[in-house]
C-alpha positions as CSV (number, residue, x, y, z in Angstrom):
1,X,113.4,83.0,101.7
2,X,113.1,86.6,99.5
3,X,115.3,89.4,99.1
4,X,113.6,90.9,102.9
5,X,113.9,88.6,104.5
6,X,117.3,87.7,104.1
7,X,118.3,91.3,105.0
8,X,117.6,89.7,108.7
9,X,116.3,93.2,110.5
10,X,113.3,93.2,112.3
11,X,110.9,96.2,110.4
12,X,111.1,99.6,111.9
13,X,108.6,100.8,113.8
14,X,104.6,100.5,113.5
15,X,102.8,101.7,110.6
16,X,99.6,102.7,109.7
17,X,97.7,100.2,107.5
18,X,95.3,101.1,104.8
19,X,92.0,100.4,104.4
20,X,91.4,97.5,102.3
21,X,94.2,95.3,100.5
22,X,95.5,95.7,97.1
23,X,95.4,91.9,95.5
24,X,98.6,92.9,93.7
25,X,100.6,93.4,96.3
26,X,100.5,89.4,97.4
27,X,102.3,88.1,95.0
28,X,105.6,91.0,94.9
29,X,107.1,89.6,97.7
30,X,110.4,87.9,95.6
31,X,111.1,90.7,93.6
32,X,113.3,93.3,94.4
33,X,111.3,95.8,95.2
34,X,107.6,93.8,96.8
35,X,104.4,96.3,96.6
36,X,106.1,98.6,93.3
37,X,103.2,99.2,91.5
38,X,103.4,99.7,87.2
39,X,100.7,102.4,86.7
40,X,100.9,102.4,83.1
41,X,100.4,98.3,82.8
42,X,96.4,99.0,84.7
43,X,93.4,99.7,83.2
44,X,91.2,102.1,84.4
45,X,89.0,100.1,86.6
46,X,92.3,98.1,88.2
47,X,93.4,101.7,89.1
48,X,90.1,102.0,90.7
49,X,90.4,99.5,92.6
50,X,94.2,100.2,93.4
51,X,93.5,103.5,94.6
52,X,90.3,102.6,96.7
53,X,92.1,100.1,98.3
54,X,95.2,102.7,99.0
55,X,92.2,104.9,101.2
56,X,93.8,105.6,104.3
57,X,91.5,108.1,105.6
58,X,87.8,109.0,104.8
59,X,86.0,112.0,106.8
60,X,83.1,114.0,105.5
61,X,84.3,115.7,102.3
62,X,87.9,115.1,102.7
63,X,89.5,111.8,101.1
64,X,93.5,110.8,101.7
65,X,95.6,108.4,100.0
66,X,98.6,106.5,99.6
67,X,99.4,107.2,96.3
68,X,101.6,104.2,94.9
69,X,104.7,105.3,93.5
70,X,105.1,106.4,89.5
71,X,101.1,107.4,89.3
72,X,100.8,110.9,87.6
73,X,98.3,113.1,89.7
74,X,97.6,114.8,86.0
75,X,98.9,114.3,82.2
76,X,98.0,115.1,78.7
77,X,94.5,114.4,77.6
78,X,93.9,110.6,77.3
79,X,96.7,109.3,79.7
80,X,95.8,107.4,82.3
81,X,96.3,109.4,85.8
82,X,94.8,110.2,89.5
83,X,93.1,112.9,88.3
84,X,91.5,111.2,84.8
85,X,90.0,108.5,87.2
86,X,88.6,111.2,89.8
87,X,85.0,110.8,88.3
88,X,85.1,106.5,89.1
89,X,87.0,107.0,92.3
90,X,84.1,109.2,93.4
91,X,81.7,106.7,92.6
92,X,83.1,103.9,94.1
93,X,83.6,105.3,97.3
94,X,79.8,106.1,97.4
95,X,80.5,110.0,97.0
96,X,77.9,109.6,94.2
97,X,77.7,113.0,92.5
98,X,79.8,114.9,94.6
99,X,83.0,114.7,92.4
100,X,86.2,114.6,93.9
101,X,89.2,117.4,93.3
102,X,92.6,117.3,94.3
103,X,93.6,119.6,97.2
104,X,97.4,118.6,97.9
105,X,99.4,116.0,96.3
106,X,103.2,115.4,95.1
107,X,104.3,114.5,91.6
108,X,105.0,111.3,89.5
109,X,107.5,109.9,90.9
110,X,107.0,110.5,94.7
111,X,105.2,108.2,96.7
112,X,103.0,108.8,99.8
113,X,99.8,111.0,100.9
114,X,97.0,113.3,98.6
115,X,94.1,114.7,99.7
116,X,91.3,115.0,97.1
117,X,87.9,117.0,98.9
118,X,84.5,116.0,97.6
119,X,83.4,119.7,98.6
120,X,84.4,122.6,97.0
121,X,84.6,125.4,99.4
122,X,86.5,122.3,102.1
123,X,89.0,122.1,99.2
124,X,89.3,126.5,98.9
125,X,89.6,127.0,102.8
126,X,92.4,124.2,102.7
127,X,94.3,125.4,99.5
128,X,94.7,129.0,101.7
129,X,96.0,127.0,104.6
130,X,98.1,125.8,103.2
131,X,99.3,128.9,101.4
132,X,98.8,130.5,104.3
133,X,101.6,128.3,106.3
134,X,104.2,128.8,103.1
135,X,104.2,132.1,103.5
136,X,104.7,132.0,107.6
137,X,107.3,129.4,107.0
138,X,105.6,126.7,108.9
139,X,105.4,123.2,107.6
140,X,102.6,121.3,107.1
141,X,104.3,118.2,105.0
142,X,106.8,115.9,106.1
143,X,108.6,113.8,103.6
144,X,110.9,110.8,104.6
145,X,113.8,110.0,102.1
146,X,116.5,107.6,101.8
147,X,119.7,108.7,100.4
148,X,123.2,108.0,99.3
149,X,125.5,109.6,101.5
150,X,125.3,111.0,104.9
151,X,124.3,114.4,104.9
152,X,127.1,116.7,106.5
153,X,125.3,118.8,109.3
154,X,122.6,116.7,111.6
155,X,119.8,119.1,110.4
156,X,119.2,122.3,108.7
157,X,117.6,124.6,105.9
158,X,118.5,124.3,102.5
159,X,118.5,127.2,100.2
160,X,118.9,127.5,96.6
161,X,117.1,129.5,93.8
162,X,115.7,127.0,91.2
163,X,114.5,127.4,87.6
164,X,113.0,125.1,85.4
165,X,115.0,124.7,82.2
166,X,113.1,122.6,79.2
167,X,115.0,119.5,77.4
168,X,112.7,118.3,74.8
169,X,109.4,119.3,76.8
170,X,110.9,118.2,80.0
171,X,111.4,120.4,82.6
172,X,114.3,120.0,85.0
173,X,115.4,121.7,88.0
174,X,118.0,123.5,87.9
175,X,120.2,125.8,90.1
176,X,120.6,129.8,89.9
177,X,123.5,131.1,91.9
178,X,122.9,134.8,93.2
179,X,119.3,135.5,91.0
180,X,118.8,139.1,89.8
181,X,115.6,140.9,90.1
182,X,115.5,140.1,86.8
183,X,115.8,136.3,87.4
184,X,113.3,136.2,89.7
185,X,110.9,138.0,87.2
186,X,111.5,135.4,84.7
187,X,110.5,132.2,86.7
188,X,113.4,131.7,89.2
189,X,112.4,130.5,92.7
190,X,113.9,130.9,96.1
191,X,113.4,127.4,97.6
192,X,113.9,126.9,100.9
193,X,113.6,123.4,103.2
194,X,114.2,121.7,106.4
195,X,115.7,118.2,106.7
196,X,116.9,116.1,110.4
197,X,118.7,113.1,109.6
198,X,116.9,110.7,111.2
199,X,119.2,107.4,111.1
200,X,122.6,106.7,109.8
201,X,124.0,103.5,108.2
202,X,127.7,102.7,106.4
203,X,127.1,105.7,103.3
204,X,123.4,106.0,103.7
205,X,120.8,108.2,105.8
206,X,117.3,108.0,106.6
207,X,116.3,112.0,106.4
208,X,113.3,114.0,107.2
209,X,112.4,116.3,104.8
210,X,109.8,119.5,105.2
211,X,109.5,121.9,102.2
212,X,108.3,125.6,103.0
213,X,108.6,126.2,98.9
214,X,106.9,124.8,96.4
215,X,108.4,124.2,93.2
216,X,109.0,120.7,91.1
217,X,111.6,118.4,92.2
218,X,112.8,121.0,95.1
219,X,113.6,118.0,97.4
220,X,115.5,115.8,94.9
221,X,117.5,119.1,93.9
222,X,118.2,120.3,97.5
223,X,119.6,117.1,98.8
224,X,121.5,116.7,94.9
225,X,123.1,120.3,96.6
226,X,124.0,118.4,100.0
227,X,125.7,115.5,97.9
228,X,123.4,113.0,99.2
229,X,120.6,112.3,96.3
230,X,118.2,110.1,97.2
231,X,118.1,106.5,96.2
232,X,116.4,105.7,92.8
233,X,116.9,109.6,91.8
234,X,117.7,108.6,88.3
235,X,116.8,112.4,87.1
236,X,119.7,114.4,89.4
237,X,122.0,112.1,91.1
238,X,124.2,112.5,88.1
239,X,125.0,115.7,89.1
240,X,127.1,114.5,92.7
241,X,130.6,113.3,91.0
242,X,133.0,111.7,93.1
243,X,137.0,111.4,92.9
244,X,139.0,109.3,95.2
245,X,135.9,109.4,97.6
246,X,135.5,112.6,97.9
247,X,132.3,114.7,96.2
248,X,131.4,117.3,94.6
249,X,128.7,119.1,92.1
250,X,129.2,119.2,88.7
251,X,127.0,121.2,86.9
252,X,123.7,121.0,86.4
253,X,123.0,122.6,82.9
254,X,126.3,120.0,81.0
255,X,124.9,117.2,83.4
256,X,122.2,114.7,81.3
257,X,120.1,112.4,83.8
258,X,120.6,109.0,84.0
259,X,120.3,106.1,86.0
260,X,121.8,106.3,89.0
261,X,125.0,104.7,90.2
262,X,125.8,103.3,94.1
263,X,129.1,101.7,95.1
264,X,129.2,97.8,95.4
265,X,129.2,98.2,99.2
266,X,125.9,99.9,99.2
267,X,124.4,97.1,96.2
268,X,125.5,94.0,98.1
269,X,123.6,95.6,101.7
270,X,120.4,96.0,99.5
271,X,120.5,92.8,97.8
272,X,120.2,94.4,94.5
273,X,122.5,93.9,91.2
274,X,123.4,96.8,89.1
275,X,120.7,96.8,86.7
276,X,118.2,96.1,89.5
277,X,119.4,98.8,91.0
278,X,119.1,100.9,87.7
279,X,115.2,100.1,88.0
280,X,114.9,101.4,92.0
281,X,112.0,103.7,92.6
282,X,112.5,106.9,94.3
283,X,112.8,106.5,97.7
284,X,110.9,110.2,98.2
285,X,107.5,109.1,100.3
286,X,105.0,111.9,101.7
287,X,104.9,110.4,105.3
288,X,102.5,113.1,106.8
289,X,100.4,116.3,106.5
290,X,99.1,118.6,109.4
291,X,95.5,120.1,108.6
292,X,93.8,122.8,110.8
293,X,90.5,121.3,112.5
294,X,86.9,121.5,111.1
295,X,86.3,124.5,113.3
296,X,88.3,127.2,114.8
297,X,88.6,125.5,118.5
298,X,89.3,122.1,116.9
299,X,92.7,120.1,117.7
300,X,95.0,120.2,114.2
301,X,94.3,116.8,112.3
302,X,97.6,114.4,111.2
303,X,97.2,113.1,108.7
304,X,100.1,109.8,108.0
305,X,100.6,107.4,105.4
306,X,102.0,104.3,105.2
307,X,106.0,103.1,104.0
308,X,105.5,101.4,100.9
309,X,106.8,98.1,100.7
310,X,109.7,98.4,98.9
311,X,110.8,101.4,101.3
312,X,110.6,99.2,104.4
313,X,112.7,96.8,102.7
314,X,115.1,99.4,101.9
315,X,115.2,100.8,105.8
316,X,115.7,96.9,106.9
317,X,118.3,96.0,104.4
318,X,120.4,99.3,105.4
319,X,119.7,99.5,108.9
320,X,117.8,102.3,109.0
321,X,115.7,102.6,111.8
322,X,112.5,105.3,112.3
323,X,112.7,107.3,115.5
């Protein structure tokens, strides 16, 4: 029997499948964490194939995936990422000259949807939509997360003013408390996102996440600020400390990351030893996007992506059950 399995809890819910099947994925089932993907262990042409078989949507111009967890969507010249691919992608889906572009997609470390557009002006009318909606405050993304801790309030917004402070090239998140104009001038954000805790279980919460910002890491950070971080955060969960139970925020620009820490309780209901757990992936996944139709009177489309594997597992081994 593997690790799933043994949790004993039926899987929540129905999900959408994706085209095709990624011959990977087979054999994943005993490991901790069945369907994780290693990006940087494929060569180009497996990531062809990896991405191709992650299709979950294919309609004129626009293409969606379910991009696998730890895939860059761009890099440095020469790595290996989404975008560096593009040109093969294109081709193997038949799209022949008509090269595809990004139009929405989340960062490394984030699972879930991105929509690339094989036509350019699709991809511009979509880009202002988008825009469009961020500055009317209406979401168009919904995120699920898993995280440690219960978040205190049922639903919300969470608000915070973030910069981006830069640790040998690395840019992390971090939080201004009453920004000047000045701060604001100089790269400092006001963030600002909805979350609904979905299901509860014994220290843990399945939450729905909608950003009406943009800005890197804004959902890792604002749940960080509710002192619930989301499971395999291993970049800002060190900033929740905890004494005699209790939490609190320590603060963020004399707080390193590192891996992240969860009590014994919540390592023996995930199966999972300490160093496993040291090796979880974000549990961040971009569930859905809402896109206007093709023409003015057209119904919205909704757009929905798969759990990955390892996320199921998670919901099943906590108890964590999809509405």
């Amino acid at each position: 029997m593997d690790r799933a399995s043994a949790c004993g809890v039926k899987s929540p819910g129905r999900r959408l499948q994706p085209r095709g099947s990624s011959k990977r994925s087979g054999s994943l089932g005993n490991q901790p964490f069945p369907g994780l993907l290693q990006p940087e262990n494929l060569s180009r042409e497996e990531l062809v194939d990896v991405l191709r078989a992650s299709v979950v949507d294919q309609k004129g111009p626009l293409v969606t995936l379910n991009k696998p967890q730890g895939l860059p969507v761009t890099g440095k010249p020469g790595e290996l990422t989404l975008f560096s691919v593009l040109p093969e992608l294109s081709q193997s889906l038949g799209l022949g000259e008509q090269e595809l572009q990004v139009v929405r997609a989340s960062g490394k470390e984030t699972s879930g949807l991105v929509l690339l557009s094989s036509c350019p002006q699709t991809a511009s009318r979509l880009q202002k939509f988008f825009a469009c909606s961020r500055r009317a405050q209406r979401p168009t993304a919904t995120y699920w997360a898993v995280t440690d801790g219960i978040p205190a309030a049922s639903e919300g917004k969470i608000q915070a003013a973030l910069k981006l402070e830069y640790v040998d090239g690395v840019g992390f998140a971090v939080p201004v408390k009453s920004p000047s104009r000045k701060d604001i001038l100089e790269g400092v954000k006001r963030t600002l996102s909805h979350f609904r805790v979905v299901a509860t279980g014994p220290g843990c919460a399945l939450v729905q996440l909608q950003p009406l910002t943009v800005f890197p890491s804004q959902l890792q950070v604002h749940m960080v600020l509710q002192l619930c971080p989301v499971l395999g955060d291993h970049t800002y969960s060190a900033r929740v400390g905890t004494v005699l139970g209790q939490r609190f925020l320590l603060p963020a620009e004399s707080t390193k990351p590192q891996k992240q820490v969860l009590d014994e309780a919540l390592l023996r209901r995930l199966h999972l030893t300490p160093a496993q757990a040291a090796q979880m992936p974000l549990h961040l996944h971009l569930h859905s996007l809402h896109l206007p139709g093709t023409r003015p009177r057209d119904a919205p489309i909704e757009l929905l992506a798969p759990l990955p594997s390892y996320f199921s597992r998670t919901l099943q081994c906590l108890g964590l059950h999809q509405q």
